[in-house]
Structures are given as C-alpha cells and as structure tokens.
C-alpha positions, 0 to 999 in steps of 0.5 A: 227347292225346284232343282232338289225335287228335279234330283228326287224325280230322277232318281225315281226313274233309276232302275236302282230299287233302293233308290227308287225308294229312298227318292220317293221317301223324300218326296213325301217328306217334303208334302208339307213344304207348301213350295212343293207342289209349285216345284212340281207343277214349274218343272212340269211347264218346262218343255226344255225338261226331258219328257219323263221327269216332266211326267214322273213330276205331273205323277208325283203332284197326282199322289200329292193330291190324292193323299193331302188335298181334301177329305173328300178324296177317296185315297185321302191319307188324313192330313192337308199339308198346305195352306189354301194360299198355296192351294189357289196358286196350285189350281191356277198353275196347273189349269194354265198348264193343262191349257197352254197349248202343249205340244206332248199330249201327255202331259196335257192329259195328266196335268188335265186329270189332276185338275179334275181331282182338285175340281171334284172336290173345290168346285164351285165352292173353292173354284168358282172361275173354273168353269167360266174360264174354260168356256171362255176359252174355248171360242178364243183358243188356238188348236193346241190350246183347245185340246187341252181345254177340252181335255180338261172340260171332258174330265170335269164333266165325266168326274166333277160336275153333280147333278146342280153344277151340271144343270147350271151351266148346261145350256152354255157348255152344250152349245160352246162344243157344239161349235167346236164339233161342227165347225170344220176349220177345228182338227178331226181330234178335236172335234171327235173330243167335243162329241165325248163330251156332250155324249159324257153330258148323258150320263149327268142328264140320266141323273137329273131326270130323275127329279125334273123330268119335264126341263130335263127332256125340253133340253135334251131334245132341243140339243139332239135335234140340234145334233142329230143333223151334223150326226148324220152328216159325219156318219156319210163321209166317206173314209180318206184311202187307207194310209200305209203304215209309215205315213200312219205313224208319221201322221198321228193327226191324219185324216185318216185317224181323224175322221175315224175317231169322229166317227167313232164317237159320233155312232158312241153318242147315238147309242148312247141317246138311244140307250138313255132317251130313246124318245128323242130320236125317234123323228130321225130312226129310219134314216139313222138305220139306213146311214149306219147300214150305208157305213157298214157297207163301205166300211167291208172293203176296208176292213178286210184290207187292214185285218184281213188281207193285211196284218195292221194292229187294231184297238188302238187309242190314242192319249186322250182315249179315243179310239181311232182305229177302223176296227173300233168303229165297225164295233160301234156301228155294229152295236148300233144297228142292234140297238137299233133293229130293238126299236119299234119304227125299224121293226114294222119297217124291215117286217114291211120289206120282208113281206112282199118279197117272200110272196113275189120270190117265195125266197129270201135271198133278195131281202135285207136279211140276205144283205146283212148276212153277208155284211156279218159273214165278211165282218166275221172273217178271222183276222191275219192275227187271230188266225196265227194265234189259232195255228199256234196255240188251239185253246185261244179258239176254244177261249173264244167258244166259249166266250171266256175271251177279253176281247169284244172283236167286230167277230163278237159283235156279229154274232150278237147282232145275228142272234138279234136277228133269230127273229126273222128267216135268217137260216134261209137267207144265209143258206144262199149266201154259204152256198156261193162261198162254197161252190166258189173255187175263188172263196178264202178259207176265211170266208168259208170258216165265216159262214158256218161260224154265223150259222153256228152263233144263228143254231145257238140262239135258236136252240135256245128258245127251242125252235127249230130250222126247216129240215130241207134247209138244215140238210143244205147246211149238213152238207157245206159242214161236211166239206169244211170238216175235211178242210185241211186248214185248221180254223175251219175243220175246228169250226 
C-alpha cells in the first residue's frame, strides 16, 4: 500500500493536468482502506523521502480528514470511511510526528494542523491523553522537539480548546509556557511561539468571562501580573546589530530574527491584555508607556536602515506564523502606544507634562508631543520600495490617498496614532519640527515628503471634527507646501 500511494503522490506533483487528475482519482478511491491514512502519515516520517512528496502526503491526510473524519467538520463530505482502531492509530502517529523533533518546519506545521483538525472534534471525549501528553512533554523535550509541541499546543488552543476544556486545564498550561517563555537557555523561536499561545489564551478566556466573571478575572490577573514583569524586560532588550542579508538567509534562527519576533509577540499580547482586560494592567500603564516610547525610539535608526536607506524586504514571517521582520514590530509597538494614549492614567499624565511647559516656554516644541512627532515623521519616510513604486506607476500613490491600499505599513500606523493625538497642540508642535527639515540643506526628499504627509493625516482629522489650526501656524506651513510643490522629485510635489 505504502509504495502505491508514494507513486499517487508523485504523480500529483506532474505538470501533466491529466495526471494530476487521475492521481488524485485514485487517492480517494483509496479513503476507505483503513491502511491509507497510516500510509500517508509513514511516508510523511520518512526524512530520506524528498520534502514534496513528504508535503503532497501531510496535504493529502488533510483532505482525508476533512472530508471523512467526523460530521462535525465543516468540509465533511457524508460518510466516515474508517473504523476508530484505525482512527486511534492515526491520532497517535500523527501527534508522534508533529512531536518528533523534525527538522523541516513544514512538515511539523502541517502535520500539527491536522492534529488540531481531528482534536477539534475528538478531544477530550476521543482524545482524552492529548492535552496531558503535550504538557508532559513540554518540560522534558529537546529543542526540536518543543517546537513541534508547541506548534501543536497553539493550534489547539486557537481551534480546538471550548470554553470547559479550556478552563480545566488552564492553570497548568498557562504556567508550563510560562516557563518555557522565560527561561532564556530556549531558542528566541520558541520562546516568541510560547508568548502566541498565552496571547491566543485571551481570546478563550473573553468567552469564559461572560458567564464566571469572578474566577475568570482572579485568574487573568494572577497570570498578567506574572507575565507583565519578563513583558517588559523583553521590550528593554536592546536589538542584535543588523544582520546583512547573506547572514540573514543563512541564519533563520538568528538572533536577530529572534529577538525581533519575541518582541513582536510580546507587544501582540500587551495589546491584546489592554484591548480585552484593560483592568489588569493598569498598576503597570505608565511604565508600559514609557518602555514602548523608549523602543520606538531605538528602533528609528534601524528602521530607516533597512527600509529607508537600504532596500531589505519587509512583512515577513516565518513557517509557524510570526513575524520576525523589524517593520512588523514597529507596527505593534505603534498600535500599542495608541492604544495606550486612549487610557485614563497616560492621558492625565501626558496633559500634566504639557501644562507647565506651555506656561514656562509659551511653546510646544520641548513637549512629548514634539518628541512624537518627529518619531511619526522619521517612521513615515516612504521606504526605497515604495518609492519605486511611486516613480513607476503614480495610482499606487493614489491607492494609498485614499486608503484603497492592502497593506497596513508602519506609514499607516503613524498616521492613526497622529490622528489620535488631534487632541493636544500637535500642529504647533510639528510645525517646529517641519521648519528644521526644510531649512536644513542636508534633509532627504524623504524626510520632507514626511512631514507634510503627518501634517496632511493631522488637517484631515481636524477637519473632521471642524476645528480649525492657528492662522499664523497654518501660514508657516502654507509656506513649507509651496516649497515642496515646486519639488522636482515626484513623491513629494504629488504630496
């Protein structure tokens, strides 16, 4: 059976449609051989196999499992085609796979997402050892290993957990990735997968809320106050210097990527505490506030290297889903802070700083406010990207006008948080900042197109709720705009 099915799947990988076809024909005639299933999920363990036919096999136990496993799948096509002898072989081989420490992360991440198909529907009533088994592993497995574990805990948690599995096992699987997150001898990778999962946790623990609100809450904030202190210590690491390109792609698990991609997921999981149970950080707000200010500050220069000055691709992820490029996590950490200027305890803070600095200066330019500014101006720079698009095609500057673009680029994010801001003098407190990029000769084209493109995001929103700029302010910035009209690179006069 093993070497006929391997034949199938190579012929599913012919360019031959016809035989293609006929491949896939008889794959399924063979659903209802209860050897099939095994077949697939043996030559998928086998690391001597080539990688696509190891793939095409992990693909070809997916469809299985959707169409024949259980009514309860969506994609379920009528009939269950095996006996459950065959399907408690199945569960076990494909979790022994998923968790064998395999080297091609693909293969992990697809075997670990069938596993999570059958769980969705078996566990606990079919699958009762699932969920001990993984968190038994965890403490005990080697790096390779504990990927794929954790691969297959996140999926569980995102799509096969209900609201009582969930609570019944809360306590132990919150404090087993816990320790995985914080203990710093685990790869950056795995670490950053342990912070998904416990951000996934939210999502269940919403929906718990709703009906034990009190257990619910005494649990969260035991975990957040447990959390939020290593949160925080992540967010003050410094970044690794910027890896070139070559030892970017020669190091997948770099620190680099991985400190990035922890970073990522730790701001990820702080928003979405705030967005959910905004309560349970309170305590720590300000400080949060001031870490991601700190961050955004440290992360301009680097930024500006790689997308700015340098032409490196951005919004990358990796097998498992994270992101790991520094343009993702300057998104977050944007997002964050807006979400964080909306709280009660920032607001009466920044409003504190803002008074006695008018009062002793008569300006703003020594505020916070001038200080963010220039961090959205520098973030907003069109990247080398971008820019080439722009130079070629002039609608993909008028897809991002008028907000017709895919793409949510760091650009984006500043002008949300910009808009946010309308609320405090910030036309004023830009206006200082515009003055010295267009009065200096050293200023890119970049920089200046920047500047009026916050002010532009700032008028829009003002405009809005019809309120209006200081006339000797607006004809400062009537000035500036008459220079960069008469620019003679393109972005900036279309700006």
């Amino acid at each position: 059976m093993e070497q006929q099915v391997l034949e199938l799947l190579a012929a599913t990988l012919e360019s031959a449609a016809d035989t293609r076809t006929n491949a896939e024909r008889h794959l399924e005639q063979l659903y209802t051989n209860d050897a099939f299933p095994i077949s697939l999920i043996s030559i998928a363990s086998h690391t001597s196999i080539d990688l696509p036919l190891r793939q095409a096999a992990l693909l070809s136990l997916k469809t299985f499992v959707l169409r024949t496993w259980s009514a309860s799948i969506d994609e379920f096509q009528g009939v269950v085609t095996i006996n459950d002898a065959t399907k408690d072989q199945v569960r076990h081989s494909l979790l022994a796979l998923a968790t064998s420490g395999d080297q091609e992360r693909k293969i992990v991440s697809a075997s670990s997402y069938v596993v999570s198909k059958i769980a969705s529907v078996d566990f606990p009533d079919q699958w009762p050892s699932l969920l001990p088994t993984l968190l038994h592993l965890i403490p005990q497995s080697h790096e390779g290993q504990l990927h794929g574990v954790l691969v297959v805990l996140g999926n569980l948690v995102e799509d096969g957990f209900d609201e009582e599995q969930f609570g019944k096992s809360a306590i132990e699987l919150v404090r087993c990735i816990y320790n995985i997150a914080t203990d710093e001898r685990k790869k950056l990778n795995s670490r950053a997968l342990a912070v998904s999962i416990f951000r996934a946790c939210f999502d269940t623990m919403e929906l718990m809320y709703q009906t034990d609100k009190a257990s619910v809450k005494q649990f969260m904030q035991e975990a957040s106050d447990a959390w939020t202190p290593f949160f925080i210590n992540v967010l003050k690491l410094p970044l690794p210097p910027i890896p070139t390109e070559v030892q970017e792609d020669e190091t997948e698990s770099g620190p680099w990527r991985g400190i990035v991609a922890l970073k990522t997921q730790v701001v990820k999981a702080l928003d979405k505490i705030h967005r959910t149970f905004p309560h349970l950080l309170s305590q720590h707000t300000l400080q949060l506030f001031s870490t991601i200010w700190e961050s955004l500050q440290a992360h301009v220069g680097p930024y500006l290297a790689l997308y700015v000055d340098d032409n490196r691709q951005g919004r990358l992820e990796d097998a498992d889903r994270l992101p790991y490029t520094l343009d993702f996590l300057v998104i977050e950490e944007l997002d964050y802070i807006q979400t964080l200027v909306g709280s009660i305890t920032v607001k009466r803070e920044l409003e504190a700083q803002i008074a006695p600095e008018k009062l002793s200066n008569g300006t703003f330019d020594g505020t916070w406010i001038a200080q963010i500014m220039t961090i959205l101006v520098g973030f907003s720079q069109i990247t080398q990207e971008d820019e080439g698009l722009w130079d070629f095609d002039v609608n993909v500057f008028l897809s991002e006008e008028t907000s017709e673009t895919a793409n949510y680029s760091p650009r984006n994010a500043c002008a949300c948080l910009a808009q946010k801001l309308c609320k405090y003098p910030v036309p004023d407190s830009l206006l200082a900042h515009t003055k010295a990029i267009y009065e200096d000769a050293s200023s890119s084209a970049r920089m200046r197109e920047a500047a009026i493109f916050v002010l532009k995001q700032i008028l829009d929103e003002l405009d809005s709720y019809s309120k209006g700029v200081d006339p000797d302010v607006a004809r400062a910035y009537l000035h500036y705009i008459g220079l960069a009209i008469h620019e003679s690179t393109l972005g900036i006069s279309l700006r």
